[in-house]
N, C-alpha and C positions, 0 to 999 in steps of 0.2 A: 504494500500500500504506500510505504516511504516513495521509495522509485517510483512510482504511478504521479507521485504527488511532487515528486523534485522534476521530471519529464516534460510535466504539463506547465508547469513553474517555467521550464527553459523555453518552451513553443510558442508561451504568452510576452515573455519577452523576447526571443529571436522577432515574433512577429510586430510586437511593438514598436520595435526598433526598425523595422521597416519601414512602417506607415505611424506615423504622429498623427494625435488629431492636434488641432491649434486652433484654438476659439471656431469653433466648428466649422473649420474645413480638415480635410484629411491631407497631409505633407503628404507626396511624392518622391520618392527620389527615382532614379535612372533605375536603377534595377527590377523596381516594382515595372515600371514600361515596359523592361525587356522583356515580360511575360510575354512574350507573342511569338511565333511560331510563320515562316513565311511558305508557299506554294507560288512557282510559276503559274501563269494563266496565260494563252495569248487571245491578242483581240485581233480578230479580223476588220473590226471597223478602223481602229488608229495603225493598225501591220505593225504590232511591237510585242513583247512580250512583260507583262510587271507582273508584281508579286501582290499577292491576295494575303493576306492578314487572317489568320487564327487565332485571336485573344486566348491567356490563359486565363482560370480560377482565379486568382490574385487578382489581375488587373480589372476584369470586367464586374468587380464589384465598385469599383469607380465609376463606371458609365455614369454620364448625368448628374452627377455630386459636384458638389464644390468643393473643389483640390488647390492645394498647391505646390507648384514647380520651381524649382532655381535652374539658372542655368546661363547661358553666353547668347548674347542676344543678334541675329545675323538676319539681316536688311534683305527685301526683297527687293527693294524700287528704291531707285535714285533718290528717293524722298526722306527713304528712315522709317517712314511710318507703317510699311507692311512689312511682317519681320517673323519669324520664327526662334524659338527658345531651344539652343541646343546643348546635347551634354557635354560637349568639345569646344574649344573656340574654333573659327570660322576657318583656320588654316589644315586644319582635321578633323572638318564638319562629315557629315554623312553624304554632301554632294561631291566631299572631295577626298573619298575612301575611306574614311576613318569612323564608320559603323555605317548601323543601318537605320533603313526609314525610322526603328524605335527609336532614335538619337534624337529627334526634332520632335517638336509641339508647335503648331501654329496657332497663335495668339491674335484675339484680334477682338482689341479691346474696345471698354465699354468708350463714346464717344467723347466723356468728359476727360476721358485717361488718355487720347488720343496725343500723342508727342513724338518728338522723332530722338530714339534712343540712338548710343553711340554701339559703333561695329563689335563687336567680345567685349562689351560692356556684359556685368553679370549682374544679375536682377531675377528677383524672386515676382511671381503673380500669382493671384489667385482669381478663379475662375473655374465656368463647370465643363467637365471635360467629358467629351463628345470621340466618339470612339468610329472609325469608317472601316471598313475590314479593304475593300475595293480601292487601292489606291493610283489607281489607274491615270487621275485626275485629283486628286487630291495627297495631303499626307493622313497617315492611318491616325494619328492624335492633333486634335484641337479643341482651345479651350477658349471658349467662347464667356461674352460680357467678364472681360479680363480687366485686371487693373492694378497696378503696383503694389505692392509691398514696401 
């Protein structure tokens, strides 16, 4: 019964230490992300071939909650203001080998929070994260009505 009770002791904190909550959102970090699992798919309409998204247990208990991420902030548009949150700075981003789609969260925040951040500037949001398996056209995480930390 000791060992049952020291076991369940270790489970509840490995798993704690995972996932934080913090004034009720639930912290993220990169490796809860990585729960995902990739498959080729090809499309006859675009003639490419992308990878289709398998969420794990772990991660898909976040769909739709209010989370939050840290991470390296990397600009889409000359502007600054559409940008994605990555676990790498922008020189070893996931578009430039250095992981996978899991690596990025595309952010796209609420309109008052609207700013233009600096390139691997790191900065924490929070925000409800919206989960796409199909990322054909999209990235497979994004966390929608976003806004600084």
């Amino acid at each position: 019964m000791k060992k049952v009770r020291i076991i369940f002791l270790l489970m509840v904190l490995f798993i704690g230490g995972m996932v934080d909550t913090v004034r009720g959102q639930e912290v993220l970090d990169w490796v809860t992300l990585a729960d995902v699992k990739f498959e080729k798919e090809y499309s006859e309409e675009l003639m490419l071939e992308y990878d289709v998204a398998t969420f794990g247990d772990l991660i898909k208990q976040f769909n739709g909650k209010e989370v939050q991420i840290s991470g390296y902030v990397i600009a889409l548009d000359a502007l600054g203001v559409s940008f994605v949150l990555s676990r790498n700075p922008n020189a070893t981003c996931f578009f430039c080998g250095g992981g996978g789609p899991e690596t990025i969260v595309d952010i796209k925040v609420k309109p008052k929070a609207l700013k233009r951040y600096k390139m691997d500037e790191r900065k924490t949001f929070k925000g409800i994260l919206k989960m796409y398996p199909d990322n054909s056209s999209s990235f497979i995480y994004l966390l929608t009505e976003a806004e600084p930390i």
